[in-house]
RODO-2510 file (C-alpha; in nm, 4 decimals, decimal comma):
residues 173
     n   res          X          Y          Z
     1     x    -3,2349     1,2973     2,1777
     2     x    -3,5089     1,4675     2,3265
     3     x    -3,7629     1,3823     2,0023
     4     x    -3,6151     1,0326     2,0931
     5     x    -3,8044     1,0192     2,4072
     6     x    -4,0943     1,2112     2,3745
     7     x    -4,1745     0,9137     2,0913
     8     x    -4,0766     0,6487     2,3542
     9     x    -4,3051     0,8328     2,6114
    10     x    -4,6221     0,8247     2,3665
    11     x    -4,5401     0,4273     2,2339
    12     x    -4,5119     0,3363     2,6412
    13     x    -4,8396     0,5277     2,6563
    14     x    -4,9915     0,3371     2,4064
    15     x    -4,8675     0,0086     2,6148
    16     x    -5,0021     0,0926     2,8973
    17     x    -5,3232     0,1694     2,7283
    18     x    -5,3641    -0,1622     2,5833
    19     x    -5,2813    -0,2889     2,9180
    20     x    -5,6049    -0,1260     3,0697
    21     x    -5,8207    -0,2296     2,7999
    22     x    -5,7247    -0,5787     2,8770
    23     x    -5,8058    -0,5223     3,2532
    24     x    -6,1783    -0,4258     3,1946
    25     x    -6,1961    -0,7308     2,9640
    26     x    -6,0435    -0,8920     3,3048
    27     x    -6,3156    -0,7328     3,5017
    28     x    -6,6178    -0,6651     3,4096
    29     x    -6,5947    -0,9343     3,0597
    30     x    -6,6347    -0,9319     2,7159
    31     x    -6,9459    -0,7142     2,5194
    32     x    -7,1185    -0,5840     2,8665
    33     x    -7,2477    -0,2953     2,9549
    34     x    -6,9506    -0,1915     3,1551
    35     x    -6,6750    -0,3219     2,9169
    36     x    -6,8704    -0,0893     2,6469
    37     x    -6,8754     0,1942     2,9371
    38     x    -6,5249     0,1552     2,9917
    39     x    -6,3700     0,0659     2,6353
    40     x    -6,5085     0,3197     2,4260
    41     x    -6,3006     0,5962     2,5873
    42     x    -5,9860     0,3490     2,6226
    43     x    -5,9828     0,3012     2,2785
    44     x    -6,0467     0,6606     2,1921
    45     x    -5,7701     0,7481     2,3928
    46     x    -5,5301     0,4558     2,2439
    47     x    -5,6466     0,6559     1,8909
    48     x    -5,5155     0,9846     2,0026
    49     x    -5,2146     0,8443     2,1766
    50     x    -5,1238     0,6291     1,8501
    51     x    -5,1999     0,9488     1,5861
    52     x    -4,9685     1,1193     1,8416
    53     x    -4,6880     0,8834     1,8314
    54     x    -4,7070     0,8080     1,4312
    55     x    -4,6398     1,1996     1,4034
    56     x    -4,3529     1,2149     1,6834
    57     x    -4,2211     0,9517     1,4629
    58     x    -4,2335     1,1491     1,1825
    59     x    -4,0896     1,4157     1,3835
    60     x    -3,7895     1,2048     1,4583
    61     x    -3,7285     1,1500     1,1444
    62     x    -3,7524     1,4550     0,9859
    63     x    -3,5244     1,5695     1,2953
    64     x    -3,2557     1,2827     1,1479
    65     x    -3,2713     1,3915     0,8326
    66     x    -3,2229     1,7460     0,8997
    67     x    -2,8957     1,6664     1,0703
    68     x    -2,7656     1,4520     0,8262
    69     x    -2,8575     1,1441     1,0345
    70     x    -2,9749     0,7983     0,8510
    71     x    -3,2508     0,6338     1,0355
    72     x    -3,1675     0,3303     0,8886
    73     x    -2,8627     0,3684     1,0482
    74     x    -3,0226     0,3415     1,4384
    75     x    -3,0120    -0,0240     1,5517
    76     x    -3,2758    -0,2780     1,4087
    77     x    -3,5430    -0,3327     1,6011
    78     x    -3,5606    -0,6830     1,7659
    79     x    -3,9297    -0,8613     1,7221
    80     x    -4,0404    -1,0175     2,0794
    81     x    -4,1734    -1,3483     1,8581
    82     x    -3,7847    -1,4246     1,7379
    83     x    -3,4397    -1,3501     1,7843
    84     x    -3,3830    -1,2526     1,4943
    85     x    -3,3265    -0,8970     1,3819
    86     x    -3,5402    -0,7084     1,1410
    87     x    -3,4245    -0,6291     0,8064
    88     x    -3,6351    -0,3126     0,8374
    89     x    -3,4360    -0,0370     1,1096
    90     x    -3,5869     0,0275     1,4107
    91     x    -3,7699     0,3211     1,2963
    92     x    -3,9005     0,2248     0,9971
    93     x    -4,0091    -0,1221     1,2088
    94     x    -4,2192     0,0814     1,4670
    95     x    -4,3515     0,3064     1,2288
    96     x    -4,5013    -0,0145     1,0743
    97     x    -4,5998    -0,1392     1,4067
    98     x    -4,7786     0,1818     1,5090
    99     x    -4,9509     0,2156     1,1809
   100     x    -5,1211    -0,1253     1,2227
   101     x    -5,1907    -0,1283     1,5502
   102     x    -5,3521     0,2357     1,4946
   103     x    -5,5644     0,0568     1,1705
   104     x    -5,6442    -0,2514     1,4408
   105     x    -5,7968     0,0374     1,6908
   106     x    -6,0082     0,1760     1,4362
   107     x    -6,1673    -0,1619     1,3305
   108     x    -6,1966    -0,2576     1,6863
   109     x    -6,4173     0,0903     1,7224
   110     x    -6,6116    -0,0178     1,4381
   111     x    -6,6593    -0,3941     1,5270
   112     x    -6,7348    -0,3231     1,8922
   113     x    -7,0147    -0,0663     1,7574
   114     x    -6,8764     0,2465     1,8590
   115     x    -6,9431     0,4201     1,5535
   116     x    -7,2782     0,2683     1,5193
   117     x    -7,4982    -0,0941     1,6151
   118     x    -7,3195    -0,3733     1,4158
   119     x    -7,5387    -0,6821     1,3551
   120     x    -7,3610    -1,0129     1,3145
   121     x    -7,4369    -1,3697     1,1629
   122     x    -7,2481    -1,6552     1,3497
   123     x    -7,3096    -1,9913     1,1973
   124     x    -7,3015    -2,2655     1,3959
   125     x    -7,1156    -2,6295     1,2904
   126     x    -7,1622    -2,9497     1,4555
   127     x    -6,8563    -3,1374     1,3730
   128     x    -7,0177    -3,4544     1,4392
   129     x    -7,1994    -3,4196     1,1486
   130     x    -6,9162    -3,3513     0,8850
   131     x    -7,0381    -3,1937     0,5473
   132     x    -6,7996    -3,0336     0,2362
   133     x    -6,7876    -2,7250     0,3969
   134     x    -6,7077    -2,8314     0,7551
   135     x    -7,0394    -2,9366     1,0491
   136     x    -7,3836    -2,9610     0,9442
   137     x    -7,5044    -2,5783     1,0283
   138     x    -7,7440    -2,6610     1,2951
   139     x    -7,7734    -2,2622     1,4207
   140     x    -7,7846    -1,9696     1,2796
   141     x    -7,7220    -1,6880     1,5206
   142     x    -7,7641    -1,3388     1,4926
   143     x    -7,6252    -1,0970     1,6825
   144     x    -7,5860    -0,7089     1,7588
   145     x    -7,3376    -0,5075     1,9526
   146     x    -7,3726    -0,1813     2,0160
   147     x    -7,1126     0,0419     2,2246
   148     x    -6,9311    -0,2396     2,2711
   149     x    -7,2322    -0,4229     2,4556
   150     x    -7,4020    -0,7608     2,3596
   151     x    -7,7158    -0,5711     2,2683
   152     x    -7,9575    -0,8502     2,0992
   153     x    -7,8748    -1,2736     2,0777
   154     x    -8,1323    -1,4629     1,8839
   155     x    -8,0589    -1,7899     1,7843
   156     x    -8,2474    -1,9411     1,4953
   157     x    -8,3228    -2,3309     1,3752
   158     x    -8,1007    -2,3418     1,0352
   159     x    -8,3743    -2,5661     0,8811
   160     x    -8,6237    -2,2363     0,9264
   161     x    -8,3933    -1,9749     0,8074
   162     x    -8,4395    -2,0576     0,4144
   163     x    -8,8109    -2,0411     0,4232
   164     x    -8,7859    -2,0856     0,0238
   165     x    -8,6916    -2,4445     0,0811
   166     x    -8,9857    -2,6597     0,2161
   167     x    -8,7774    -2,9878     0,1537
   168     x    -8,4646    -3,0246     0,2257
   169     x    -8,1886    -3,2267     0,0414
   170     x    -8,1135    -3,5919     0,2322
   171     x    -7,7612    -3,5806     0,3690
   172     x    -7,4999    -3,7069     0,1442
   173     x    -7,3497    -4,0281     0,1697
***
């Protein structure tokens, strides 16, 4: 019982931590200097908490199995999104669950440049202009984060981006 809530403790941790992150978004916005100030340790943090709670889940159910104890046998786990239950048992379920969301905190790290600058190219489609692929691509931007700040914008004229192309193909019909 007592592995039982030691992993509950460490998965309302986790929570909670998300929570915070989503209050510096909140406050201070999205790729600023003071999201990156405060979101770098909040993720690092939601890291260790999530490694913790994989491995008190592993605990728990190496603790079931040494008493005999099925962990398929605890009751399913109930997704928020539905009403229905999950054909995977609860433990099984949040294992899943913590083992994504820990895979989703790495990447964030890694897209948010906290394990080095990340450069970017965002294409930009005018929809008024349809093409095969979607908008004509009127802007090509290009963009760096770095520590989870909006380091460097800089927009460029799609028409000068392929300098290897003086003329240009007339739009199709």
């Amino acid at each position: 019982m007592k592995q039982g809530v030691i992993l509950l403790t460490n998965v309302t941790e986790v929570a909670q931590g998300f929570l915070a992150l989503a209050a510096v978004v909140e406050k201070h916005g999205f790729l600023t200097p003071n999201f990156g100030a405060e979101a770098g340790p909040a993720l690092k943090e939601a890291e260790a908490k999530l490694a913790l709670a994989l491995s008190e889940t592993a605990s728990f159910r190496a603790l079931l199995s040494r008493q005999g104890k099925d962990a398929s046998a605890l009751p399913p786990f109930v997704s928020p999104a539905s009403d229905v239950k999950s054909s995977l048992g609860s433990l099984e379920r949040l294992e899943s669950l913590l083992g994504q969301t820990f895979d989703s905190v790495r990447f964030l790290q890694y897209f948010l440049g906290f394990q080095g600058p990340r450069t970017y190219l965002i294409l930009g489609q005018n929809q008024q202009e349809i093409r095969a692929t979607g908008g004509f691509i009127g802007v090509a931007i290009q963009a760096t984060v770095d520590q989870g700040d909006l380091v460097d914008l800089v927009f460029h004229d799609s028409t000068k981006v392929d300098p290897f192309h003086p003329e240009y193909p007339n739009n199709p019909p």
